[in-house]
Structures are given as structure tokens and as C-alpha cells.
N, CA, C and O atoms as CSV, one atom per row, in Angstrom:
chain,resi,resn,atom,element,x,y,z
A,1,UNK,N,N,8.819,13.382,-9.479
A,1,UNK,CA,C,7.796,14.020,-10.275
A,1,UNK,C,C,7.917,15.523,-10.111
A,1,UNK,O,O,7.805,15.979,-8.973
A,2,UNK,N,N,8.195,16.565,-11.420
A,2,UNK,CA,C,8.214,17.654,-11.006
A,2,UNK,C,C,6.700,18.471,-10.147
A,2,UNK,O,O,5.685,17.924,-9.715
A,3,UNK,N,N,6.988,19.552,-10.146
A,3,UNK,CA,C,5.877,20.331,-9.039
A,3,UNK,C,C,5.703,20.542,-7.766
A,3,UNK,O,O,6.664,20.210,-7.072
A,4,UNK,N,N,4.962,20.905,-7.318
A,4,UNK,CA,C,4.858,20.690,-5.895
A,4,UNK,C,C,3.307,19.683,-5.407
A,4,UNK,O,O,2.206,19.752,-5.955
A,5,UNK,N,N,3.726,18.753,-4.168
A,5,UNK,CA,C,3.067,17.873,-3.772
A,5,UNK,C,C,3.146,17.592,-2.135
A,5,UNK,O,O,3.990,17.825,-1.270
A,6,UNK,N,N,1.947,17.025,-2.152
A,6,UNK,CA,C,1.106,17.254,-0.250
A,6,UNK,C,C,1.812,15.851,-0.180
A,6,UNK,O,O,1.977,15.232,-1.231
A,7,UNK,N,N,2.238,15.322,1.024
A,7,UNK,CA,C,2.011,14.472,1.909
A,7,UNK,C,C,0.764,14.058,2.579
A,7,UNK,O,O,0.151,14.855,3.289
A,8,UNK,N,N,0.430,13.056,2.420
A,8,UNK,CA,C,-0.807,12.546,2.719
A,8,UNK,C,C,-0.688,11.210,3.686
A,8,UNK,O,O,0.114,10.328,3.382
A,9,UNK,N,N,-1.583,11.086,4.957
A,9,UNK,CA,C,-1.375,9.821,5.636
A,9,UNK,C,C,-0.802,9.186,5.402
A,9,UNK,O,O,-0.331,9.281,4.269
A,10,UNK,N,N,-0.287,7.797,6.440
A,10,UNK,CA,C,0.896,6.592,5.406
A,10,UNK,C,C,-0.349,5.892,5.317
A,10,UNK,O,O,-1.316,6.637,5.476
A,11,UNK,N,N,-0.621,4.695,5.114
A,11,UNK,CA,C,-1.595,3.851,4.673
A,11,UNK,C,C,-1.356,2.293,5.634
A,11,UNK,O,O,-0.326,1.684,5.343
A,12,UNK,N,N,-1.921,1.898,6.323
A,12,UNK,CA,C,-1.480,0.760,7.589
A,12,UNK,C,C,-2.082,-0.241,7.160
A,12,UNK,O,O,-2.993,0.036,6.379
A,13,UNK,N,N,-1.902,-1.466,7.402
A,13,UNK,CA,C,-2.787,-2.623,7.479
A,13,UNK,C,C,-3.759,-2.622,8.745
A,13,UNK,O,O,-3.464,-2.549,9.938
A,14,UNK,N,N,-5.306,-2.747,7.980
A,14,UNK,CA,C,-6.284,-3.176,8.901
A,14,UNK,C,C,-6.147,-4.850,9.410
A,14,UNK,O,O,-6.701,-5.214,10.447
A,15,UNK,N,N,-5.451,-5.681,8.667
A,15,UNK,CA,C,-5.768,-6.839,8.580
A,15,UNK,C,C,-3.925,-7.368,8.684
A,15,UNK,O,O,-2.990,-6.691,8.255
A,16,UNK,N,N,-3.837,-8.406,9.206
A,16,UNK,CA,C,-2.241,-9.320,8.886
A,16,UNK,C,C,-2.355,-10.197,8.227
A,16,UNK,O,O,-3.370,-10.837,7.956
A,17,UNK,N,N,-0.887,-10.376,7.756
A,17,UNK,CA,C,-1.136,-11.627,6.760
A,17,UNK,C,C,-0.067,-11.316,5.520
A,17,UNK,O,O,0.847,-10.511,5.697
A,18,UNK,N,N,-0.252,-12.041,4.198
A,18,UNK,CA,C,0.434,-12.033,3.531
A,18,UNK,C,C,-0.010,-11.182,2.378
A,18,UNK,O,O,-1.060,-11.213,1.737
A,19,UNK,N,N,1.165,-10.328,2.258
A,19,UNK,CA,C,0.960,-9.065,0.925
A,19,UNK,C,C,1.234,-9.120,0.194
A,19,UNK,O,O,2.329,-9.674,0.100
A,20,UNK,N,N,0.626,-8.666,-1.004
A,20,UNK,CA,C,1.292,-8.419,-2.190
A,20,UNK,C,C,0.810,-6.885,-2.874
A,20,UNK,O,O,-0.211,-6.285,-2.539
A,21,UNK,N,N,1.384,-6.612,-3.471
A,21,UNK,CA,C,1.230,-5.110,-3.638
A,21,UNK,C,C,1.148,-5.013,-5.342
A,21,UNK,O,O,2.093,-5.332,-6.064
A,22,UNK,N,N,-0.151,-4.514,-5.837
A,22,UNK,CA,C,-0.466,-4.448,-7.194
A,22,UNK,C,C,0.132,-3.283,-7.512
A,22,UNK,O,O,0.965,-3.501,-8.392
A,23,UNK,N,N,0.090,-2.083,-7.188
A,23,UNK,CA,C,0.753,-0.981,-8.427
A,23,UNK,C,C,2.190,-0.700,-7.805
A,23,UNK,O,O,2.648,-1.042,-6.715
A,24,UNK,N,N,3.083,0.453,-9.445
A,24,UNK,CA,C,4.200,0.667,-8.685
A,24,UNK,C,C,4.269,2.131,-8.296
A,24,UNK,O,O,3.317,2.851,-8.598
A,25,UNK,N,N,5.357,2.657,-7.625
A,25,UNK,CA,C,5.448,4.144,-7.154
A,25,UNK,C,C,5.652,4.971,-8.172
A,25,UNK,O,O,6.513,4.708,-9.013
A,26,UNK,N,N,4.942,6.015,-8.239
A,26,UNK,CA,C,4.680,7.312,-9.010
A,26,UNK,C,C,4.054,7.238,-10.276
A,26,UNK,O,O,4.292,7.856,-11.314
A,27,UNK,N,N,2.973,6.128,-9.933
A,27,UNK,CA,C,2.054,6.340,-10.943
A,27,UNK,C,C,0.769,7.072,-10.219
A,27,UNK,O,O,0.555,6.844,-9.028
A,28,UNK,N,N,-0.045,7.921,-10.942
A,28,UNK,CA,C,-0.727,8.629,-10.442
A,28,UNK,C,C,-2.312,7.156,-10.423
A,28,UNK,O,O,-2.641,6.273,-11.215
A,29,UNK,N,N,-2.780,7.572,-9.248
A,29,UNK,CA,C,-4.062,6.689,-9.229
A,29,UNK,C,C,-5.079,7.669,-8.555
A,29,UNK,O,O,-5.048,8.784,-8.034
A,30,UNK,N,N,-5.894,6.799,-8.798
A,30,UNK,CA,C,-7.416,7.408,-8.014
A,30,UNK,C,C,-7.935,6.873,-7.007
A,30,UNK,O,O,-7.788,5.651,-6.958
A,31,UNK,N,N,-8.573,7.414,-6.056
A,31,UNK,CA,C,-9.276,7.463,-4.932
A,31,UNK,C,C,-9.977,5.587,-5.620
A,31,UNK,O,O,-10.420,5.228,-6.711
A,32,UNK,N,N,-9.738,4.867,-4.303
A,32,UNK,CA,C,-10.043,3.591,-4.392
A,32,UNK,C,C,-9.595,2.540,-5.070
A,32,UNK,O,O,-10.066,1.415,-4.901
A,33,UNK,N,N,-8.416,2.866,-6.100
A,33,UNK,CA,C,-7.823,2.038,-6.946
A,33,UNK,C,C,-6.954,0.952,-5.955
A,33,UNK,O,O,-6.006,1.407,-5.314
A,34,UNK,N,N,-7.257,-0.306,-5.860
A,34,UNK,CA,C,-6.264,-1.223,-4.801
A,34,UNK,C,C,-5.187,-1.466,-5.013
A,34,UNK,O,O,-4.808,-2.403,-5.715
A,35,UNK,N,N,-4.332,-0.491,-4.319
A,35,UNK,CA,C,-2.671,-0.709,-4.147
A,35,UNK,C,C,-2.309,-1.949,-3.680
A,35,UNK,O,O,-1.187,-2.233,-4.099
A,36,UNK,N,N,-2.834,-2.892,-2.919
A,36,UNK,CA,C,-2.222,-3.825,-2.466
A,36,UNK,C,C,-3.556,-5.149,-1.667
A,36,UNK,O,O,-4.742,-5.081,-1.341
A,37,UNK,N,N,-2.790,-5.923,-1.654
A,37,UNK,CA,C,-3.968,-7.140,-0.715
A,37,UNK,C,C,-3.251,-8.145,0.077
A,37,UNK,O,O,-2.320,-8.951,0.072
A,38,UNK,N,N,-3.806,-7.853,0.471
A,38,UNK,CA,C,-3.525,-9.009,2.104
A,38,UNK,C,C,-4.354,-10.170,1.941
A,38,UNK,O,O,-5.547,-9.909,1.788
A,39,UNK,N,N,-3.977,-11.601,1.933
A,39,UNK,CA,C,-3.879,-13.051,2.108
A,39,UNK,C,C,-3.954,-13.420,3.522
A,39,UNK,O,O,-3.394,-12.601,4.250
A,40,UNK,N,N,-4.565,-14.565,4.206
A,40,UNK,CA,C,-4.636,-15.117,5.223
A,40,UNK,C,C,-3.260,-16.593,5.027
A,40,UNK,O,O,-2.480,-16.464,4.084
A,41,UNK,N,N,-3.184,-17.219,5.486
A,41,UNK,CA,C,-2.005,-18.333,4.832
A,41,UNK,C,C,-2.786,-19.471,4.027
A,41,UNK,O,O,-2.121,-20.182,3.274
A,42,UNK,N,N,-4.143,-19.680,4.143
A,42,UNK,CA,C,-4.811,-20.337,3.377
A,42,UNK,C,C,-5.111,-19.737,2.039
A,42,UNK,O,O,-5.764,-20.381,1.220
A,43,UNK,N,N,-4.698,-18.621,1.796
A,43,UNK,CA,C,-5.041,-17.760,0.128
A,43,UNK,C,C,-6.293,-17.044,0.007
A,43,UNK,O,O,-6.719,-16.523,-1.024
A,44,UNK,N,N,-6.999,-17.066,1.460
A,44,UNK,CA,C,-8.191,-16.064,1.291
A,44,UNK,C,C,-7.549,-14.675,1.585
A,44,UNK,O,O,-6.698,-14.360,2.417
A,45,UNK,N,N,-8.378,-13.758,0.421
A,45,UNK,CA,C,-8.050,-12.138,1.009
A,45,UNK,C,C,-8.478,-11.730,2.110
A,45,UNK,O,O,-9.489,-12.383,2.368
A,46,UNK,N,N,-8.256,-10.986,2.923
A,46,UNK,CA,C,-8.426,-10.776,4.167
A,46,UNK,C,C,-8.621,-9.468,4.379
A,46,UNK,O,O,-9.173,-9.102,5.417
A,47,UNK,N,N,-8.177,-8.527,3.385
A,47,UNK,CA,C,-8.333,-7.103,3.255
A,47,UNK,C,C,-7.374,-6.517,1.968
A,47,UNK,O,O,-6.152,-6.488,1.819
A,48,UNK,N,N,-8.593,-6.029,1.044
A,48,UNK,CA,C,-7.987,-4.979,-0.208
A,48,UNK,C,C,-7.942,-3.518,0.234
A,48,UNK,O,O,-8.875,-2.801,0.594
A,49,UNK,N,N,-6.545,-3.226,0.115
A,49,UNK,CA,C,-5.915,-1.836,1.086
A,49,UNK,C,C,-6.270,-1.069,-0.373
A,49,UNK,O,O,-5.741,-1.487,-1.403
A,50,UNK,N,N,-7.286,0.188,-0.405
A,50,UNK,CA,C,-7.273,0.900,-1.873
A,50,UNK,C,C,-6.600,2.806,-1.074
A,50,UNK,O,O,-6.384,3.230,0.061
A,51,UNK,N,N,-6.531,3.250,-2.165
A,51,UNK,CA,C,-6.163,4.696,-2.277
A,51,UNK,C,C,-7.447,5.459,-1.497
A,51,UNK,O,O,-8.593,5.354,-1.935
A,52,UNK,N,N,-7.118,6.255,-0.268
A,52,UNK,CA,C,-8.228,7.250,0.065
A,52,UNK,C,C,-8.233,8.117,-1.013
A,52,UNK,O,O,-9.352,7.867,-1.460
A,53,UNK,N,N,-7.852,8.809,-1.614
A,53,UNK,CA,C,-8.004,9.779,-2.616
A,53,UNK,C,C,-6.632,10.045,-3.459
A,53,UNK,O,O,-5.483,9.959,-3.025
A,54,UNK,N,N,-7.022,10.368,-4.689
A,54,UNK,CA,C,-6.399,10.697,-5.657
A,54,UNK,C,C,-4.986,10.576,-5.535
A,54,UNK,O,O,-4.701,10.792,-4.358
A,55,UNK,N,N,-4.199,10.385,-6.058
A,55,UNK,CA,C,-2.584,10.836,-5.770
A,55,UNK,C,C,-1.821,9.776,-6.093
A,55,UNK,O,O,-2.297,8.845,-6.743
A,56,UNK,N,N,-0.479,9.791,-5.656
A,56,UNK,CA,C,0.535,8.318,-5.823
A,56,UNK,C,C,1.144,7.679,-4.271
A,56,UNK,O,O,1.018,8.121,-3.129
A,57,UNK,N,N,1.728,6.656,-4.714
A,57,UNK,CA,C,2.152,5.449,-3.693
A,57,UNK,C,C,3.974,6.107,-3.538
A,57,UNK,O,O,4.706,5.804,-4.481
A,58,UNK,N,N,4.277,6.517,-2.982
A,58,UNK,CA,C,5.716,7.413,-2.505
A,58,UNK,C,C,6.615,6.040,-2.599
A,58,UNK,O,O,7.373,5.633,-3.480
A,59,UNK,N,N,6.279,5.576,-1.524
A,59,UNK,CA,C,6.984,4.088,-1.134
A,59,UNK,C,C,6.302,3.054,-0.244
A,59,UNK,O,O,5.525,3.356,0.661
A,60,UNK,N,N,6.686,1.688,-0.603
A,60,UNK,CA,C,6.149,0.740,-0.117
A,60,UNK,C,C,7.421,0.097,1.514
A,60,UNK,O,O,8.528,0.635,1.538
A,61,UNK,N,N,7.221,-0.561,2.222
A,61,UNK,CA,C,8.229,-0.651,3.065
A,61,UNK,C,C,9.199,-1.208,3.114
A,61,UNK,O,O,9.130,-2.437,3.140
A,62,UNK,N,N,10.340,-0.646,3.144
A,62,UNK,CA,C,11.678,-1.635,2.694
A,62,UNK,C,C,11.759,-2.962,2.571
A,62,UNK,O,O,12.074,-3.635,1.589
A,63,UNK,N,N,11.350,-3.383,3.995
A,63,UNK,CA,C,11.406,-4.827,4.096
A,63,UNK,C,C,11.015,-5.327,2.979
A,63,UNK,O,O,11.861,-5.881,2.276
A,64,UNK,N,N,9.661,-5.256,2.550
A,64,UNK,CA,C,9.122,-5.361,1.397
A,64,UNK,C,C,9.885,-5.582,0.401
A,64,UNK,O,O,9.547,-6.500,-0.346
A,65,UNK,N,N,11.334,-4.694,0.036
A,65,UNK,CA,C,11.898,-4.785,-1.286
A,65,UNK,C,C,12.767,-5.941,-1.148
A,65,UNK,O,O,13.082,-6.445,-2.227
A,66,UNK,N,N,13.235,-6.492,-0.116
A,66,UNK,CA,C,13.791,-7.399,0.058
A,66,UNK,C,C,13.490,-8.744,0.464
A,66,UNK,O,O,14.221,-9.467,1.141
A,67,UNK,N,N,12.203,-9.062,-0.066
A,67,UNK,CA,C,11.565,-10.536,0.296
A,67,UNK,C,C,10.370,-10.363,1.201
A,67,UNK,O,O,9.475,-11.093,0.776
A,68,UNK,N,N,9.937,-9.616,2.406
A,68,UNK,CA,C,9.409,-10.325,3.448
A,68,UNK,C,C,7.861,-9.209,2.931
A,68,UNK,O,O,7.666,-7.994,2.920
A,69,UNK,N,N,7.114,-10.308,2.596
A,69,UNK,CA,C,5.890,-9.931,2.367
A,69,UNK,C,C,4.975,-10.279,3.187
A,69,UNK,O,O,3.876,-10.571,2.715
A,70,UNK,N,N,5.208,-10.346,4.773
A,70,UNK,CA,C,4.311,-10.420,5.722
A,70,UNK,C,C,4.417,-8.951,6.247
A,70,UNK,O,O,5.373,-8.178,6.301
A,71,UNK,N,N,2.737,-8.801,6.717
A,71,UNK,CA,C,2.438,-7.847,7.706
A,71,UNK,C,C,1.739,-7.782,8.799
A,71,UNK,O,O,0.872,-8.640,8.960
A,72,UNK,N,N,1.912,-6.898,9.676
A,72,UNK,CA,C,0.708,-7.403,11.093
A,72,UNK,C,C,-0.099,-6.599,11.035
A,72,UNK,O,O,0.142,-5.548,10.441
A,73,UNK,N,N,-1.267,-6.818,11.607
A,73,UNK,CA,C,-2.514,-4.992,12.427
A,73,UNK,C,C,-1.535,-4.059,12.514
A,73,UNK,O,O,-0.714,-4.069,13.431
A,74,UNK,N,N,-1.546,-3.118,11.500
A,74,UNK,CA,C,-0.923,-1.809,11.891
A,74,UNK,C,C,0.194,-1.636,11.172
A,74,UNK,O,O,0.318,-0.497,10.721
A,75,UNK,N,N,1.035,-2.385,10.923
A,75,UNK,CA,C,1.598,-2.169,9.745
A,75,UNK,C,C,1.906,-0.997,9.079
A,75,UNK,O,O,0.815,-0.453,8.910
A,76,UNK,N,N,3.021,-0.098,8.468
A,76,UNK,CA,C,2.939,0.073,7.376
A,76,UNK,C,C,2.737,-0.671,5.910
A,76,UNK,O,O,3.565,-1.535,5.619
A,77,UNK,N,N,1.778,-0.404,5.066
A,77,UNK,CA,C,1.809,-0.254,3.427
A,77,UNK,C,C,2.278,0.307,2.586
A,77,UNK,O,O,2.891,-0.150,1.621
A,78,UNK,N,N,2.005,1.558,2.896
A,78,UNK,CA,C,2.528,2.529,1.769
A,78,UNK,C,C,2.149,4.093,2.565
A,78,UNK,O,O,1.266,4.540,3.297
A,79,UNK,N,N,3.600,4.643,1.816
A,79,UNK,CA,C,3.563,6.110,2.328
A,79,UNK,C,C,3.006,6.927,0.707
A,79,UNK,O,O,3.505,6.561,-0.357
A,80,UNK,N,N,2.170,7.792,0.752
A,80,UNK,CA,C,1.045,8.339,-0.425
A,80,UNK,C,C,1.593,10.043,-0.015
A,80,UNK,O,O,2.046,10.632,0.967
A,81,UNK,N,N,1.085,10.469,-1.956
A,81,UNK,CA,C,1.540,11.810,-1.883
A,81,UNK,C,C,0.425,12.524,-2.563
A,81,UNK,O,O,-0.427,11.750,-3.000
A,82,UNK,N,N,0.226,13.624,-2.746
A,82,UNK,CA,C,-0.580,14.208,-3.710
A,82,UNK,C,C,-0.232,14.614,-4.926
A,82,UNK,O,O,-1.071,15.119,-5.673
């Protein structure tokens, strides 16, 4: 994206379990829009991870691009930009 842009916190899992991740990188979103949700193995959500403020989703975690959509407490989600 041209311009200049902040680095902002990475974004962790409060919760483990199974992810899936609703938006893609470098779309601009807003403060609270849910990037992603975490599943228990029974299919309950367990925690909707949203945007602290304004900005985009940089990248989600490799592993991620290659199949493994589990995460633990602490976790990376997503690294966010301004």
C-alpha cells in the first residue's frame, strides 16, 4: 500500500483452539471489525479476535497458510498496521 504506515501491536490469542480467519491482508478495517474466531473442538466459539483500532491485517501466521489452523493462549493472529 503506498504511503507511510505505523506498526501496531501483533494481535495474540486470548483463547486456544481452532481458527479461522474472516478477512484478507490489506484491506483497510475498523476498530472492532472481527478478523478472525476461535472454535473449541466441539464448534463453540471460544473467542472473536476483532481489530483494536482502525488499520489493516499485515499478515496472518505462516503456519496458517499451510493448513494448521490450530492455536494456543498466546499465540500469534495477526501482525496489524496503520
Amino acid at each position: 500500500l503506498p504511503g507511510e504506515h505505523a506498526a501496531m501491536p501483533t494481535i495474540r490469542a486470548r483463547r486456544g483452539g481452532v481458527i479461522r480467519f474472516e478477512v484478507e491482508c490489506g484491506v483497510f478495517l475498523r476498530a472492532g471489525t472481527v478478523i478472525a474466531r476461535t472454535h473449541d473442538l466441539f464448534g463453540n466459539e471460544v473467542e472473536a479476535v476483532a481489530m483494536p483500532a482502525d488499520g489493516y491485517v499485515m499478515t496472518f501466521p505462516p503456519l496458517s497458510w499451510v493448513g494448521n489452523h490450530a492455536v494456543a493462549t498466546g499465540d500469534l493472529v495477526a501482525d496489524i498496521f496503520a
